[in-house]
N, C-alpha and C positions, 0 to 999 in steps of 0.2 A: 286357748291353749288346752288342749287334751291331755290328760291323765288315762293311764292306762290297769285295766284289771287284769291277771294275765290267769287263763285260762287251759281247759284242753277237752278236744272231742272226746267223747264218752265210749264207743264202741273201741276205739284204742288198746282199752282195759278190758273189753272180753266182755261176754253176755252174763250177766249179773241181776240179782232182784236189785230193784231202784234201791233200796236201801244200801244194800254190798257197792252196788256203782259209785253214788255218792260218794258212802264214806270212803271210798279205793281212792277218788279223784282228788277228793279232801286230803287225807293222808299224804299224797305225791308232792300236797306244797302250792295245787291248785284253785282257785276259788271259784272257780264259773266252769258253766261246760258246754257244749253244742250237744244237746241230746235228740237221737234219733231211737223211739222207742222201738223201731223194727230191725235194726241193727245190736241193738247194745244190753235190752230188757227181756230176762229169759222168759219165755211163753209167749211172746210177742211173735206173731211171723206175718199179721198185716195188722191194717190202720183198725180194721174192724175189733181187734183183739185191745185198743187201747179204750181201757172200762172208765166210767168215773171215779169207780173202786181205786185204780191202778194211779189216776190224776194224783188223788189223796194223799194215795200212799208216796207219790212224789212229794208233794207237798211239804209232808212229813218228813223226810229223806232231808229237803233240802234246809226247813228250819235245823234237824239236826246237826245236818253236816257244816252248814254253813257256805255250802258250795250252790251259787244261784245258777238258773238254765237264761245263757245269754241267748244262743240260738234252742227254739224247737227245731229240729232238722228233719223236714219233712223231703225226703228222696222223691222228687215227682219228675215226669220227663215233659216240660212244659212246651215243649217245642217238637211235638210229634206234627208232621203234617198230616197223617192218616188222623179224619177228621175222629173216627171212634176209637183212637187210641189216645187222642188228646183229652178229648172226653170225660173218659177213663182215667186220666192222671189229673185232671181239673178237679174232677171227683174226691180223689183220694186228699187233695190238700181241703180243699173248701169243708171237710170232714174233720180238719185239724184246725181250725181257727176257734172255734169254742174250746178246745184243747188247749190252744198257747195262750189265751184270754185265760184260762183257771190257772195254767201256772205259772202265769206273769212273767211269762218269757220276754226276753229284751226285744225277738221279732222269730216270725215262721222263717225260714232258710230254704233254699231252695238252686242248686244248679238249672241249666237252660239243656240241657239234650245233647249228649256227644253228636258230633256229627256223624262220626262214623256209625252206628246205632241206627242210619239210615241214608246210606252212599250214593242212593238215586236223588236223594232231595238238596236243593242247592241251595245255599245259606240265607239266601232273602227268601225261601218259602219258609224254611225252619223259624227263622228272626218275627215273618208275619203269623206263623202257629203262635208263636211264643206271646205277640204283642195280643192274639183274640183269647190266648188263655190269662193271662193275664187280667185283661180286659173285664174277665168274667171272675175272678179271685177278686182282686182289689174293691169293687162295691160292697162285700161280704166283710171283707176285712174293714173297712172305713163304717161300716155297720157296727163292729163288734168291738172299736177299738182296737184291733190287732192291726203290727205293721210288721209288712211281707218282703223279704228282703231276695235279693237275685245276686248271682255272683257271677262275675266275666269268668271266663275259661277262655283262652287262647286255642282250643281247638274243639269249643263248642257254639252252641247258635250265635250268643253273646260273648262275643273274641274279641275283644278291643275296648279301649275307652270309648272310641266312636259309638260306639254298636249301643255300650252303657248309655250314653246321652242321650241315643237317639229314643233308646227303649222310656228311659225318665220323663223325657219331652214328648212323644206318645201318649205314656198314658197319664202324667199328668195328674196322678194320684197323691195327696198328703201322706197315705200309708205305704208310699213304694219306698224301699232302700236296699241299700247298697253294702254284701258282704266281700269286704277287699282282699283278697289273696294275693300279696303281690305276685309268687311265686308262679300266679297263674295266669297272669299280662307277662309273662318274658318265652319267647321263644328262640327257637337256634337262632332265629334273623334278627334277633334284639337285645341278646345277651350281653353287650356288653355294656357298662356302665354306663356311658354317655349314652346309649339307646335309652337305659331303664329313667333315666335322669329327664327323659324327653316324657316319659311314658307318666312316671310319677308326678311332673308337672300338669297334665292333663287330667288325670287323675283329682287333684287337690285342688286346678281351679274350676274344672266343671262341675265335679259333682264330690265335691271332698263331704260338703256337709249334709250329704247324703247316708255317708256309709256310716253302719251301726255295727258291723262288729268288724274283727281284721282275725283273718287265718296266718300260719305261721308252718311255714317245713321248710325241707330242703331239697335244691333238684338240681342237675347239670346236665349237661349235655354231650355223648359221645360224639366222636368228629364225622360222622354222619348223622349227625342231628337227630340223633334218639335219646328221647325221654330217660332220665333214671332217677328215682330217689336217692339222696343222702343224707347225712348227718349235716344239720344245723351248719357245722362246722366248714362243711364240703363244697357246700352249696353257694353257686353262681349267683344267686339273688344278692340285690343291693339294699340288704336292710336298712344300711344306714342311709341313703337317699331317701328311699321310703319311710321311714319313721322322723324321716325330717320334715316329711311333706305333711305326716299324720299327725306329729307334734303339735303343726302349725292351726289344726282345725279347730270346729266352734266348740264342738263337742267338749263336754266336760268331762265324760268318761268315756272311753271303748273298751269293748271286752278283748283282749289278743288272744286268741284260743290255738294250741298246736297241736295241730295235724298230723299224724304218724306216730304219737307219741312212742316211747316205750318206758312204760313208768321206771324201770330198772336205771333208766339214764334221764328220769326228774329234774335230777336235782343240780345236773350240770347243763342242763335243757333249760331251766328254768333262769340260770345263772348269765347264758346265750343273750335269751332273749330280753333281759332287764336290763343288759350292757345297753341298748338302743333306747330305753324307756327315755 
């Protein structure tokens, strides 16, 4: 039975010294956070910019704050099919694994490649980009002790529970897992509960004890099946299905980390999402 930490992405709160970010995300009522240091750490504007100096100074941040880094969020596009742009994005994580190893990150984090991002390539070439870059992360990481987590997106290379299994059962790695958004398995054609209900079963019995940390927002859909953000409140996802299914897993802790934060609405955000703990 899992117990849950509840969390929030760091960039949410604005580009900050790691020290101001911490204690910002501390202060909201937060304990953990997905940090992306090219998003959220001012002077950061690539991988090559994050120092050992700069680790430390996390380090330090985090004993003060008391707020831990559940996900390193490493922005990579693993599922380019242009072989020198996968390359290139294999690079820039493989470059973060001695990184999330110093700051005892829960796991690396990592999206699969919108598809759109590359409209001539068609989802089993992006799926097999996705599985040789992988392929070539996961040894480094089982190397170093780091474990490297992937998150489905419904309208990126890994779209589906299917897609998730198949990718698991591929590569077969101890260090591979699994970051759960549900918000990001539901689309206009699955939106309604007995879909998400189908979906979250899937979910929890293939690869439930897989996922290491759980993302958290809100999204709906206009009656043209276009994307939009909402509030926690608004929002079409069936947390409560979903947190039935995460309840149920081995795991002793999961990080919940929320997405879109705005710290100004904390504290009724935070209230949201403990109603399902």
């Amino acid at each position: 039975m899992s117990e849950f930490i509840v969390g929030a992405r760091g960039h949410d709160f604005g580009r900050h010294s790691v020290e101001e970010l911490l204690r910002s995300i501390g202060d909201a009522g937060f304990r953990c956070t997905q940090l992306a240091y090219t998003k959220a750490v001012e002077g950061v504007k690539s991988y090559a910019d994050v120092t050992p100096e700069l680790v430390a100074a996390t380090n330090a941040a985090v004993q003060k704050s008391g707020v831990s880094i559940a996900v390193d969020g490493t922005y990579v596009e693993l599922g380019y099919a242009d072989e020198d742009k996968r390359r290139a994005e294999v690079a820039k994580a493989l470059s973060q694994v001695p990184v999330a190893k110093a700051l005892r990150a829960g796991c690396m984090g990592s999206e699969t490649t919108n598809m759109a991002k590359q409209p001539t390539v068609s989802r089993r070439e992006a799926q097999e980009a996705l599985l040789r870059s992988l392929g070539e992360i996961l040894p480094v990481c089982e190397e170093q002790g780091v474990l490297f987590a992937v998150e489905c997106v419904y309208y990126h290379a890994m779209n589906t529970p299917e897609a998730v299994k198949m990718v698991l059962d591929t590569i077969a790695s101890p260090n591979l897992r699994v970051i759960c958004d549900l918000a990001n398995y539901v689309g206009p054609e699955n939106a309604s509960v007995d879909a998400q209900r189908r979906l979250w079963d899937k979910v929890g019995s293939w690869y439930g004890d897989k996922i290491v940390a759980v993302h958290f927002k809100g999204q709906n859909f206009k009656p043209d099946g276009t994307l939009y953000s909402t509030s926690l409140e608004d929002s079409c996802v069936d947390y409560k299905g979903g947190f039935e299914m995460l309840r149920a897993l081995p795991q002793p802790l999961l990080p919940v980390l929320r997405e879109e934060a705005v710290p100004a609405r904390a504290a009724s955000d935070l209230a949201f999402m403990k109603s399902f703990f």
